[in-house]
Each structure stands twice: as C-alpha cells, then as structure tokens.
C-alpha positions in Angstrom: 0.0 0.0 0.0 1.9 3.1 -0.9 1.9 5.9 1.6 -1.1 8.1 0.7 -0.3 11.7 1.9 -2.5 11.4 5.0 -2.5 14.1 7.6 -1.7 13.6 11.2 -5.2 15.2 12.5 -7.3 14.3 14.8 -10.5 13.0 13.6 -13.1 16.2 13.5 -17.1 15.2 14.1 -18.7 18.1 13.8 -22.4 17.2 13.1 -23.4 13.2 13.9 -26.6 12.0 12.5 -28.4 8.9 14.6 -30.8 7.4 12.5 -33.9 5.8 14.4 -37.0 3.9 14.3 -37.7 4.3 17.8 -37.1 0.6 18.4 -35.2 -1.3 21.1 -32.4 -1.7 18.2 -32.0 1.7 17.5 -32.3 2.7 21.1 -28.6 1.2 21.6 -27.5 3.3 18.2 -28.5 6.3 20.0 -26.5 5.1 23.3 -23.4 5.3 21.1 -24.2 8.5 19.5 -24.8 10.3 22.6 -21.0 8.8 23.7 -19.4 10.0 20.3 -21.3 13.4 20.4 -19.9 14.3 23.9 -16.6 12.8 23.1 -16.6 15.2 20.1 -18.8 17.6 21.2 -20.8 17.3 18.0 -24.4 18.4 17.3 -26.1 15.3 17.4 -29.2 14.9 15.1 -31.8 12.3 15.7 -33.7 11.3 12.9 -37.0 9.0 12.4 -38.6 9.2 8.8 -41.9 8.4 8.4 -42.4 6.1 5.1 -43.9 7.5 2.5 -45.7 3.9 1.6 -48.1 5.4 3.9 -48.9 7.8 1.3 -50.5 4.8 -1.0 -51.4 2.5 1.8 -53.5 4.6 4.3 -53.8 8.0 2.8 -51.6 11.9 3.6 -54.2 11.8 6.8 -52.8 8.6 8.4 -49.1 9.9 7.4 -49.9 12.9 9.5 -50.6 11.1 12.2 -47.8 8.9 12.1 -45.2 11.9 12.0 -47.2 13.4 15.0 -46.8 10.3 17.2 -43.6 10.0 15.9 -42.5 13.3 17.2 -44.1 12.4 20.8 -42.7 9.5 20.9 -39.0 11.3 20.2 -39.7 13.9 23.1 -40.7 11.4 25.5 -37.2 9.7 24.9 -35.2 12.9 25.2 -36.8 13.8 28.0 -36.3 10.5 29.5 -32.9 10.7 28.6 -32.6 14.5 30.1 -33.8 13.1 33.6 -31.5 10.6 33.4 -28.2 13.0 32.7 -27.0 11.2 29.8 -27.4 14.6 27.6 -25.7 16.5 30.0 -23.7 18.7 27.6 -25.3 17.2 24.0 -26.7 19.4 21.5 -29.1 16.9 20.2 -31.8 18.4 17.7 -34.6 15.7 17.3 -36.1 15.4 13.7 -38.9 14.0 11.7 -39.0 13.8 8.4 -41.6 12.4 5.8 -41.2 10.2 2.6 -38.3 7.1 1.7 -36.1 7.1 4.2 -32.9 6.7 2.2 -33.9 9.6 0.1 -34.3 11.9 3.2 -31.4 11.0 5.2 -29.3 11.2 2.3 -30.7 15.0 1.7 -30.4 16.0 5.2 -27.3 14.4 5.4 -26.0 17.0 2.6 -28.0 19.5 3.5 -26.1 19.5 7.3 -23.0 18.7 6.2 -23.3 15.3 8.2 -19.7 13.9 9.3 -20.9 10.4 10.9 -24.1 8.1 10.4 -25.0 6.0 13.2 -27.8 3.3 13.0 -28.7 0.3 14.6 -29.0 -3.5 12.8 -31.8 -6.4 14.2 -29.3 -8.6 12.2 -32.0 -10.1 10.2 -30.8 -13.3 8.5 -32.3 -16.2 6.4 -35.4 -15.1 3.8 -36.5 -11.9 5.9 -33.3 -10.2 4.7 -33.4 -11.5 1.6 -36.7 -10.0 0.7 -36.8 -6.8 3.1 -32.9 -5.4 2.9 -31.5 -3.9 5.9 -32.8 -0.5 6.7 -28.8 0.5 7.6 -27.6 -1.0 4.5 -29.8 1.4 2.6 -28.7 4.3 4.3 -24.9 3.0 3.7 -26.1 2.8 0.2 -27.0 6.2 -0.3 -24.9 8.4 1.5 -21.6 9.6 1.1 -20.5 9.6 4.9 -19.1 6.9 7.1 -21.2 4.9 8.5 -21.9 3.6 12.3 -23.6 0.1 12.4 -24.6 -1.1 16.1 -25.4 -4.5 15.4 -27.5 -6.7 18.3 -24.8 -8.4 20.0 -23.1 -5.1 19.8 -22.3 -3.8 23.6 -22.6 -0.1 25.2 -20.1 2.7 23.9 -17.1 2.2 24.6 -15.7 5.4 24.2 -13.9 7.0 27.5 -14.7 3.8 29.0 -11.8 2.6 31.4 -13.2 -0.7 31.5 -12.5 -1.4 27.7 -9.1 0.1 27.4 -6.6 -3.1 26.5 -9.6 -4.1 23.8 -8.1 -3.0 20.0 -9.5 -1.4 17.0 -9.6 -4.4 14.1 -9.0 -2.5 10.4 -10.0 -5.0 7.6 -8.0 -3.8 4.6 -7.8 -5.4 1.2 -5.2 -3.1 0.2 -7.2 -1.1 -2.0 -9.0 2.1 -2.7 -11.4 1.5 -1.0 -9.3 0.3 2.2 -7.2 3.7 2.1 -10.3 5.6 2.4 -11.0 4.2 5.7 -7.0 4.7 6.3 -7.7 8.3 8.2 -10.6 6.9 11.0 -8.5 4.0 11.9 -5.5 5.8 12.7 -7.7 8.5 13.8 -9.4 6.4 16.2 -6.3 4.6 18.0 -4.6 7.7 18.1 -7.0 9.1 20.1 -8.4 6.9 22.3 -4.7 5.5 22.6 -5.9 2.0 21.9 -3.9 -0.8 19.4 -4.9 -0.6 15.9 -5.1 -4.5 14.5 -4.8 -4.7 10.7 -6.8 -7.6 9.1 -6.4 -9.4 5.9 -8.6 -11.9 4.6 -7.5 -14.0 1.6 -10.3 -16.2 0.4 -9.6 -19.7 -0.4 -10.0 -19.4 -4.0 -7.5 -16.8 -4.2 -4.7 -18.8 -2.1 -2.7 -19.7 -5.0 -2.7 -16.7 -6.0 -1.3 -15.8 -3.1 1.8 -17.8 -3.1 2.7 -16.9 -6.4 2.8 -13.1 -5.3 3.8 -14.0 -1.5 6.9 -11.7 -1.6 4.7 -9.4 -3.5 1.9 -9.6 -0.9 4.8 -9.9 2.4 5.8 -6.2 0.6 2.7 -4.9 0.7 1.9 -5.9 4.1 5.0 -4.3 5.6 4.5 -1.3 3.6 1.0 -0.8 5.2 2.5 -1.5 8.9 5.0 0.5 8.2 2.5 3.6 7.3 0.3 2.9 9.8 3.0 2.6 12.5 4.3 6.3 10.9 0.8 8.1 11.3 0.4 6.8 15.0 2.7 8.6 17.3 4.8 6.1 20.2 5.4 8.4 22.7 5.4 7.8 26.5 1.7 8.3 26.9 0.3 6.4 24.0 -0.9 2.9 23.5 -1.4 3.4 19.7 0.5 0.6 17.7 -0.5 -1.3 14.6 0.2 -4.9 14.1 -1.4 -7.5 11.5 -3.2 -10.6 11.3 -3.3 -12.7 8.2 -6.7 -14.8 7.5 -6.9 -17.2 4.4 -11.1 -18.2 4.4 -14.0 -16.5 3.7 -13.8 -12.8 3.7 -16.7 -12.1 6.3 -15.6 -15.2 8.0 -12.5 -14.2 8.6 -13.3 -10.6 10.0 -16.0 -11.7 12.4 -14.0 -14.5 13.8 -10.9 -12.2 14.2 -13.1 -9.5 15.8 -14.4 -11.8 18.4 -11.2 -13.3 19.0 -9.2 -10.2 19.3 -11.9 -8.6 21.7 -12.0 -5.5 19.0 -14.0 -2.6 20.5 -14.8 -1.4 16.7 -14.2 -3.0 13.1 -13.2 -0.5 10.8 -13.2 -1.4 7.0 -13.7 0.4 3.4 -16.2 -0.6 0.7 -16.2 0.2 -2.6 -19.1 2.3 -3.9 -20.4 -0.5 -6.5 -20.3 -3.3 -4.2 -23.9 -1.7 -2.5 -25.9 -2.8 -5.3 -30.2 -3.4 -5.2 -29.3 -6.7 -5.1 -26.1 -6.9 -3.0 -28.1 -5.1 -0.2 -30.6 -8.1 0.3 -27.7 -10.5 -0.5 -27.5 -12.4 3.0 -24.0 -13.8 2.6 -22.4 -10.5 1.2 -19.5 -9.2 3.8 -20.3 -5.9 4.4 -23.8 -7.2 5.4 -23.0 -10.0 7.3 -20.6 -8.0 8.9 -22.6 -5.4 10.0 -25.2 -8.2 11.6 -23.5 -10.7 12.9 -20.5 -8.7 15.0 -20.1 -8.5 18.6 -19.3 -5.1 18.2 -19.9 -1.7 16.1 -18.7 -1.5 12.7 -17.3 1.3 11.0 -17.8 1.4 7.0 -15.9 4.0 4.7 -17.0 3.8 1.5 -14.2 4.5 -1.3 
C-alpha cells in the first residue's frame, strides 16, 4: 500500500446523525451516539422518517398522524434521557422527516453537512433479509458519509470507557482504494483513544494460489501498510497506539468476524467500494459488508471508497 499523503489530525465530528426507528435496536445506536457526540462535542441529530408507503397505503391523513406520534414519541425519549443525565452537555436536535427514508437522510445528510451516520441493525438473517434489505444497508447505500452500524450483539459505547481500554480497533483492509479511504478513521481512532490498531487481511480460499505466487509481493505490501500505519500513529510515552497485523486465508466475512471476536476489537473499521452496494447486493444475505454489519459483537465502521 503506498503511503497516501495522509494528515496527522485528529478525527473532527462536527455534526453526527443517529438514524432511528424508535425501536429497542436503535435505542442502543442512539447510546453510542450520545457517547461520540460528547466525546466530540458534536451536534447530534436524531432522525425518524416516516415512510412514505403510507402515502398509497392509508392516505396523507394517516401519514400525519404517524409523523405526529412520531415526534411524541421522540420527546418522551429525550426527555427521558434529560432526567437521566446522559445529555448532559449534548446538543441533540430531534427530527422527523416524511417520505423514503434513504432519500431523506441522504438529503439531510448534505444538507447538514453530516460527518458520521449511526444506526442500529436487528441482524435479520435467512429469507426476511433477503426480501426486506436492511434498513442501515440502505442508508450506507446512499450516503456519502461513514457509517456507524450497532449490530444486536453489539455492547454499550465504549468510548472513554476505562473498562474497555486493553480491547483494540480491528481495520479489515484489502489493500485497495477503498481500504485507504478508511486509512484516516483507523488511525484517527487509535490515536486518540490510545488503543492498538489490529490490521486484518482476509485471503479467500479461491485466491490462495494466487497468493503464493505473489507471496513476496503480498509480504511487501503488508509491511508497507505497517509500516505507514505505524508512521501516522505517534509512540510516545503516553500512547498505547501501535499497529500490528493478522493474516486470515477463508472467507472474507468469516474471517473478520472470527478475528473481531477473538481479538476482543472494541470497533471494526473497513472500506467498501461504492459499487459493491448494489439493489441486489443489499438483500444478499452472505455478502460481507452485510453479514458484517449483523453478525458482530461489536460496532462496525464502514468508509465507502
């Protein structure tokens, strides 16, 4: 991977976007978006579209009525969460918009200037993915901004938390485009929270004698990347931020869950390339971003290229 120009900054959140369908699911999205809006001190954005099926179903009366409940329903949880303390010093800024929901967020991402997505996953699997899609695969379709998927087995934030501080950061790279793009948030992200930054790559079976043909290529590549990652994360006295690698040869998703759970990662952190989020790759149970997103015991962080 050849050394990409990328600047020694801390990551900048300015405006965070949690989207919600005022579920128990997206209830623990909005847990971590509260943590990364302080952490940042971001404007956090909560946002619940009301479908615009409802428009050909039930008639612009029933649609009304929706959105009305639906803002209720949001100011009973902020002020729930205002009695509690856990918005002590959050700018959050609740929202309810009408009509297809990855049409809206993607205009209101724009329209704010949106730095960070955060939405939660049931981790639907079998025939009820296949035919309804993923709600946060659509919205990773559509917009141009990373991405924050709290899956179900996904725990609390872990941000600040003393508790989770010897638990890395797993990047999955494939040493692409796409991979680079997601480059800056990695470091980022060890850098400050001064945890080690674990870089994965998968090889899938298929492709393992292709691997051995190019293994001095591929051992180049790999200690180019360490070595650039090791450069933009700074070994001083104070920090814990390192980067290391692990080599996987199975199947791509496979391999990153497996390594996620055995590694204890606290986030996965991968790039995707803008054409794999096809109409059909989004209901596609077995693709890896998807099964990713579902099946991991923690968040997952996607960058698209």
């Amino acid at each position: 991977m050849a050394r990409t120009g990328i600047p020694l900054k801390p990551l900048e959140l300015k405006s965070i976007l949690v989207a919600t369908d005022l579920t128990e699911s997206a209830d623990k999205a909005l847990q971590h978006g509260i943590a990364i809006a302080h952490h940042y001190h971001a404007v956090l954005y909560v946002v619940h579209v009301v479908s615009s099926i409802g428009f050909t179903i039930a008639g612009p009366n029933a649609v009304q009525l929706a959105a009305e409940a639906s803002e209720r329903d949001i100011d009973d949880l902020i002020t729930q969460l205002t009695k509690s303390g856990k918005l002590l010093g959050v700018d959050l800024r609740p929202i309810v918009l009408r009509g297809n929901i990855d049409e809206q967020i993607d205009s209101f991402v724009r329209g704010h200037r949106i730095d960070l997505i955060v939405v939660g996953t049931r981790g639907r699997q079998g025939l009820a993915r296949l035919f309804f899609g993923s709600i946060a695969q659509l919205i990773s379709k559509c917009c141009c901004c990373p991405v924050l998927t709290v899956g179900p087995h996904a725990p609390g934030p872990w941000l600040d938390n003393p508790v989770d501080l010897r638990r890395p950061l797993l990047f999955a790279t494939a040493f692409n485009k796409a991979s680079a793009k997601a480059i800056p948030y990695a470091v980022s992200l060890a850098n400050d929270f001064k945890r080690q930054l674990l870089m994965l790559h998968v090889v899938p079976p298929h492709r393992t004698h292709f691997l051995r043909k190019r293994r001095s290529s591929q051992d180049d590549n790999e200690s180019s990347a360490i070595e650039h990652l090791n450069a933009l994360i700074p070994s001083d006295g104070t920090s814990r931020g390192t980067a290391a690698s692990l080599i996987e040869s199975c199947d791509p998703a496979d391999g990153i869950l497996r390594a996620a759970t055995r590694v204890h990662a606290v986030t996965i952190i991968m790039g995707s390339h803008r054409d794999s989020f096809s109409d059909l790759g989004i209901r596609i149970p077995w693709s890896i971003t998807n099964r990713v997103n579902c099946e991991a015991m923690c968040p997952v962080l996607t960058v698209r290229g």
